[in-house]
Structures are given as C-alpha cells and as structure tokens.
C-alpha positions as CSV (number, residue, x, y, z in Angstrom):
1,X,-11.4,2.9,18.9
2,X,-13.0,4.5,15.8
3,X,-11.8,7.5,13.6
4,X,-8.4,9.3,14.6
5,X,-8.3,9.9,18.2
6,X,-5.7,10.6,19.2
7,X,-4.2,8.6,22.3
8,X,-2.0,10.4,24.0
9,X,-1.0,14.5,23.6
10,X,2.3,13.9,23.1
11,X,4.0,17.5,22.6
12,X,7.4,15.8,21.0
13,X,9.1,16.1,17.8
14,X,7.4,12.3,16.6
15,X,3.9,11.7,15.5
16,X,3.2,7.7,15.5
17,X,0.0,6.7,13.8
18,X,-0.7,3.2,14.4
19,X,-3.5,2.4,12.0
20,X,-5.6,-0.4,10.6
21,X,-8.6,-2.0,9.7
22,X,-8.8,-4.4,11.6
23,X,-7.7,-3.8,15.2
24,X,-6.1,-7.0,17.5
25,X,-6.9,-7.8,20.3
26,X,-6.9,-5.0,22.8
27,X,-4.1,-6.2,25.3
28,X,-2.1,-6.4,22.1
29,X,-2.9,-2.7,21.0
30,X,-2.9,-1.2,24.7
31,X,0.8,-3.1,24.8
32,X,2.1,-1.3,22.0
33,X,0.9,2.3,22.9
34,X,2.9,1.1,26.2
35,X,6.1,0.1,23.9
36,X,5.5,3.7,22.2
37,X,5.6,5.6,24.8
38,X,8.3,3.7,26.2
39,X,10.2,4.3,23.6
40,X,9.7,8.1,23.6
41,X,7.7,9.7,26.3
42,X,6.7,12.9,24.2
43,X,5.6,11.2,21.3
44,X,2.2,12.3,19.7
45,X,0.1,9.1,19.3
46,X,-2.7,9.0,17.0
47,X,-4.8,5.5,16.5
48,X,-6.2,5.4,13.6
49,X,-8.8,2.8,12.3
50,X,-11.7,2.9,10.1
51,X,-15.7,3.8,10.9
52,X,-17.8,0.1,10.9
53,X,-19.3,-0.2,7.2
54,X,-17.3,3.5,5.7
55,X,-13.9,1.2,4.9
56,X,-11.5,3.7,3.4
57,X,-8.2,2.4,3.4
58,X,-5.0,2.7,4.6
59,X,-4.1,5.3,2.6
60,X,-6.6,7.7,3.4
61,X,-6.6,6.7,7.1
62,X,-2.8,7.8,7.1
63,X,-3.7,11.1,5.0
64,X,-6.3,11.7,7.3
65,X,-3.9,11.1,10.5
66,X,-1.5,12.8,9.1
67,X,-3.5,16.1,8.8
68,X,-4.0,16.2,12.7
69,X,-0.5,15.5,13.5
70,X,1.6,17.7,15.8
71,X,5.1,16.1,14.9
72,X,8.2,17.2,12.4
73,X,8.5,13.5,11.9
74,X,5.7,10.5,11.3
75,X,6.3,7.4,11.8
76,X,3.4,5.2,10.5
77,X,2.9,1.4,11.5
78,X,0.4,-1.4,11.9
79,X,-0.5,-3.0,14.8
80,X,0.2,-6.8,14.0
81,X,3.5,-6.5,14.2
82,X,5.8,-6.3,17.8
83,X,7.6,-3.6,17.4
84,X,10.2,-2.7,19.6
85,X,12.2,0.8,20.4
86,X,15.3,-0.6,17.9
87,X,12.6,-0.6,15.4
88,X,11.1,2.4,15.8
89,X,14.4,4.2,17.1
90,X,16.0,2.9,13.7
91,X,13.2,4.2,11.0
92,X,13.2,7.7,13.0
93,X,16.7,8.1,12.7
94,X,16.5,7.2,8.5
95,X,13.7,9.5,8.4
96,X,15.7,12.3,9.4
97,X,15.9,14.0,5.6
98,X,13.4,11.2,3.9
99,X,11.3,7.8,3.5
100,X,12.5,5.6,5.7
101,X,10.8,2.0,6.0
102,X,11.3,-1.3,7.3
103,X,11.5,-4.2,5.2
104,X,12.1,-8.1,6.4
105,X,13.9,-9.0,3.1
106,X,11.6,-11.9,2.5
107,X,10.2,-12.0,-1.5
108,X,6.3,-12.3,-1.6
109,X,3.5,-11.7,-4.1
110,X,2.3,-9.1,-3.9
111,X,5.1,-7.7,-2.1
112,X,5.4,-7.0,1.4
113,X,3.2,-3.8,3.0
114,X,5.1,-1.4,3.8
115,X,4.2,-2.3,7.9
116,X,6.7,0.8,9.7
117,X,8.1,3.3,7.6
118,X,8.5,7.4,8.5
119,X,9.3,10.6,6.6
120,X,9.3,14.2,7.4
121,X,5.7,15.8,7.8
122,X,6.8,18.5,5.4
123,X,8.1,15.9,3.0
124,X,4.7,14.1,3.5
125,X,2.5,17.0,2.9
126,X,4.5,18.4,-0.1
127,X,4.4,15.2,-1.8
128,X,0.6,15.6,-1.3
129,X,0.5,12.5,1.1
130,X,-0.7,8.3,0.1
131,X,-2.8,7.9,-2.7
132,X,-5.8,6.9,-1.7
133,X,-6.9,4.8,-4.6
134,X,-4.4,2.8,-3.7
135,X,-6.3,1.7,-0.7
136,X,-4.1,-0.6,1.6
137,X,-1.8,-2.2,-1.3
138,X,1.2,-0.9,-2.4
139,X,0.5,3.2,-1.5
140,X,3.6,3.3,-0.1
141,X,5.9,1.6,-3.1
142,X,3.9,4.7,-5.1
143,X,4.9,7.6,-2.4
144,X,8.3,6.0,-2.2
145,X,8.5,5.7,-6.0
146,X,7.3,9.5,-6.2
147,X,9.4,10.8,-3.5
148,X,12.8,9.3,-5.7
149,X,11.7,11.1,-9.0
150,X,11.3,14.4,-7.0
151,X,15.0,14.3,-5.4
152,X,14.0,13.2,-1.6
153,X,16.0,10.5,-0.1
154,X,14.6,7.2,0.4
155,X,16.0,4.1,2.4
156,X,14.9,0.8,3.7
157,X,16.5,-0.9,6.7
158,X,16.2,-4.8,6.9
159,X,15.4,-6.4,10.0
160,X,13.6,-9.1,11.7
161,X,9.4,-8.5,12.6
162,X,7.8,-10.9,14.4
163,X,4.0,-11.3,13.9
164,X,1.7,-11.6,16.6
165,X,-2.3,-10.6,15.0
166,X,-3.9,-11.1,12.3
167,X,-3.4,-8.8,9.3
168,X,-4.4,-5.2,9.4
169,X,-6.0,-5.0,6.3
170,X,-7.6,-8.3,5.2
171,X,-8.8,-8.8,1.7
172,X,-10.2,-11.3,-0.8
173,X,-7.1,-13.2,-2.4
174,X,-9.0,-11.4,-5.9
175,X,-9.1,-8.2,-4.3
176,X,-5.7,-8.2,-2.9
177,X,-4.2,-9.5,-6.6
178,X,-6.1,-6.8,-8.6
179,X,-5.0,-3.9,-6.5
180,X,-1.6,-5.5,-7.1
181,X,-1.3,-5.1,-10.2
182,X,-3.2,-2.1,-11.0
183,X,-1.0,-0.3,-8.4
184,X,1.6,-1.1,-9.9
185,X,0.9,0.1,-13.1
186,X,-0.5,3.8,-11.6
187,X,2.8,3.9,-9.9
188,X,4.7,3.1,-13.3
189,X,2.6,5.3,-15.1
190,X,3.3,8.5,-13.2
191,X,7.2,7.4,-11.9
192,X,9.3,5.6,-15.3
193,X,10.8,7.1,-18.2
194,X,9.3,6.3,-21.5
195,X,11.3,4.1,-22.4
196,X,10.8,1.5,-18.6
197,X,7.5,2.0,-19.2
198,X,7.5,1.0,-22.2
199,X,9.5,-2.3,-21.7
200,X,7.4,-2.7,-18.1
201,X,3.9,-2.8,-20.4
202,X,5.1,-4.9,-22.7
203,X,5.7,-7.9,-20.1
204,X,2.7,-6.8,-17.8
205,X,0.2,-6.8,-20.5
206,X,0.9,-10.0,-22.4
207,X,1.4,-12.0,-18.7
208,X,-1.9,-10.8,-17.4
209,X,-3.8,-11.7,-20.6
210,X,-1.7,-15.1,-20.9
211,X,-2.6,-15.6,-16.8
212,X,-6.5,-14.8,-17.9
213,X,-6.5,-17.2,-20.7
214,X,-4.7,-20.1,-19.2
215,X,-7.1,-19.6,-15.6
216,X,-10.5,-20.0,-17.7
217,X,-8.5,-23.2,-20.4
218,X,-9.6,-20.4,-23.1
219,X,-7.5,-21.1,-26.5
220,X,-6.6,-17.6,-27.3
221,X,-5.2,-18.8,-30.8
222,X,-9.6,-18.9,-31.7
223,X,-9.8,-15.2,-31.5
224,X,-7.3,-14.6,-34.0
225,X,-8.9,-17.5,-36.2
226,X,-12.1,-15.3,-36.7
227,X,-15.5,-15.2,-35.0
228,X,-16.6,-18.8,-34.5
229,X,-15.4,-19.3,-31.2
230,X,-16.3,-16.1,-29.7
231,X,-19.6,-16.7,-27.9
232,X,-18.4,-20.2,-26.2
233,X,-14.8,-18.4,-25.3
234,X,-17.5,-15.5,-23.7
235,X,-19.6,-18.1,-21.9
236,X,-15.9,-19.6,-20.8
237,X,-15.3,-15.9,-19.2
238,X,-18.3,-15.4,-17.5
239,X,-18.2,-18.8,-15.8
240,X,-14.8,-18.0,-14.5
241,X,-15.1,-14.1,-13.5
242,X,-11.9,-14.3,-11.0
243,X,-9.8,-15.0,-13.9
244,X,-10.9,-11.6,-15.4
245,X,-8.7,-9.5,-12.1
246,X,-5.8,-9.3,-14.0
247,X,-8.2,-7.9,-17.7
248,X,-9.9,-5.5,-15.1
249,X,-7.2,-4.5,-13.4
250,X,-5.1,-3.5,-16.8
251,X,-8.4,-1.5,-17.9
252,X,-9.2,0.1,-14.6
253,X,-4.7,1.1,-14.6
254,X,-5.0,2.4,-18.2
255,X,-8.4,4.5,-17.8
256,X,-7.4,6.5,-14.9
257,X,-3.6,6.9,-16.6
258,X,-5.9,8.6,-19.0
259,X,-8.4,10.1,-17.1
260,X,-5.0,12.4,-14.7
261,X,-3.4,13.2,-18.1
262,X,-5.8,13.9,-20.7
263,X,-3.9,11.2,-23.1
C-alpha cells in the first residue's frame, strides 16, 4: 500500500484513516480493516502511508487523507495498536461536536502520540487541518491546543491499548527529542496568553541550555568569565553535536515564531 488509497468505498457517515510510516505486518493490517468494518459496515476507509524515500509525516499524511474523505466524522488511527469496536465506538461518540482522542494515562517523554483520536471534518478543515511541520510528534497536542482557543470542544477518554507492531513512525532518539520540544514551543507560541508564555520560556530555555551544557561537561560559568575558554568550550560542542537538539531545537521554535508573525 502506497499513497491514500482508499480501501473500501464506504458511503457512511465515518471516514477512518489508518495511517503510518511504517506498515506491520500485513495479517495485522488486513485484521484491522476486518475489525473496521466490523465495527461499522458503511465506513469509508482510507490507508494511508507514505511513498518509499518522499517521508512526509503524519501530519501531512492525515491532511492529505483527509482531503479525499467522504465522512461528517474522521476518525484517525495507527495501525500498531488492536483496536477494537469499544474503542472506536467510544472516540466516534466524543467526536460528535469536537476532538475526541484516546489516551492510556501512562506519563512518557515525549508524551504519548496521539494513536486514535476523531473530530468533525468541518471542524478539521476549518481549523485548517495538522500542521505539517510538526511531522509525526506532537501535531495533534497543537490542533487540540488550537481547537480549545477557538471555542471547539475537546475531550480525551482513558482506556487500555494493547500494542501488537512496531511503532508507526520510528525515529532517532535525537530526532524524536528535538521535534519534542520544538513542537511544543510552536504550539505555545501560537496557543498561551502572554503572560504562560512567558513563565513557559522562562523554564524551557534555561533547562534546555542547562541539559546542553551538562551533556557535553561544558562549564557554562567560562562564558561569562570572558573569552579564554571559548574555542575549547567550541571544540567541546562540536565533539558532542547530539547535545546541541535541545540549542537547535529552541532556535529552529523561535525563527519560525518569527518568521508566521513578522515579530
């Protein structure tokens, strides 16, 4: 499966788009079209994956979905989980009026994807869909986060997932920690009052540099003593580059905060 075909013609209410990266194995994927369909016979079904060597995202696979959709309601989920009718019947039914998503209540870091959530396809297209800088981390905290500041309803329902593939969208441990936090800060950027933001930059900022620092045994107290210890604190950095993800990510958060605003 490549692109967004779509899997079966369903000419129901309920578009599911089961998307991913990387695909499981095919018994596993056949199984849950079977469990959709099960579930709700007149379902619109649209697999959604990404072209060999043009990786996009899960954000702009969704969007992209999305656009071809035939449902009042999408329900979006990844294929590692085993979902079952009580999970899908539940997020439809919260995603009457709004974002509805499942979460398992466990705390992670970066916290958990969003791996089954729904919402209204006008809601969706009003909102102007995912983000897809956000690529596959966190672009559903940011619609969920925009959806709440224009009015629209927004729940989560707890419950029990049971893993049974590998992750949908794998990515470097760097990678994954950098969109993180970036994300994050977009999201704030666009979403807080002032005065949140303000108080959320002021902890980000000094963690991330503290984090950097400590990573690469850098003395940050030498580059408030004066220039002496600059070019060995440089040679420090470029011998440990990962540490830098949390530096790069800050930069990358701030430039496009100015780049949309024009401040």
């Amino acid at each position: 499966m490549t692109g967004t075909p779509r899997q079966t013609p369903g000419d129901g209410d309920v578009t599911v788009i089961v998307h991913a990266c990387r695909w499981p194995a095919r018994q596993v994927t056949s199984g849950l079209i079977d469990a959709i369909e099960r579930w709700n016979p007149r379902a619109d079904v649209i697999a959604a994956n990404e072209e060999p060597g043009a990786a996009v995202g899960a954000a702009a696979l969704v969007n992209r979905a999305a656009a071809s959709a035939r449902g009042r309601v999408l329900l979006c989920l990844q294929p590692s989980v085993a979902w079952t009718a009580d999970h899908l019947e539940a997020v439809r039914a919260g995603a009457e009026d709004g974002l509805c998503r499942v979460q398992t209540g466990q705390v992670t870091e970066p916290p958990e994807p969003a791996l089954l959530w729904g919402i209204p396809r006008h809601r969706f297209d009003r909102i102007g869909g995912l983000d897809p800088r956000f690529w596959s981390v966190g672009e559903v905290d940011d619609l969920e986060a925009r959806l709440r500041l224009s009015g629209v309803p927004t729940r989560r329902v707890t419950m029990t997932v049971e893993q049974t593939a590998p992750e949908s969208y794998p990515l470097r441990p760097e990678v994954r920690r950098f969109l993180a936090l970036r994300n994050r800060l977009l999201t704030a950027f666009r979403t807080l009052p002032p005065d949140e933001l303000g108080r959320l930059l002021s902890l980000e900022a000094p963690l991330a540099l503290e984090r950097a620092w400590r990573l690469a045994g850098i003395d940050a107290t030498s580059f408030r003593m004066g220039a002496a210890e600059v070019p060995r604190n440089r040679q420090a950095l470029a011998d440990e580059a990962g540490v830098l993800v949390p530096l790069l990510a800050l930069d990358s958060a701030l430039s496009e905060h100015v780049a949309d605003t024009g401040r």
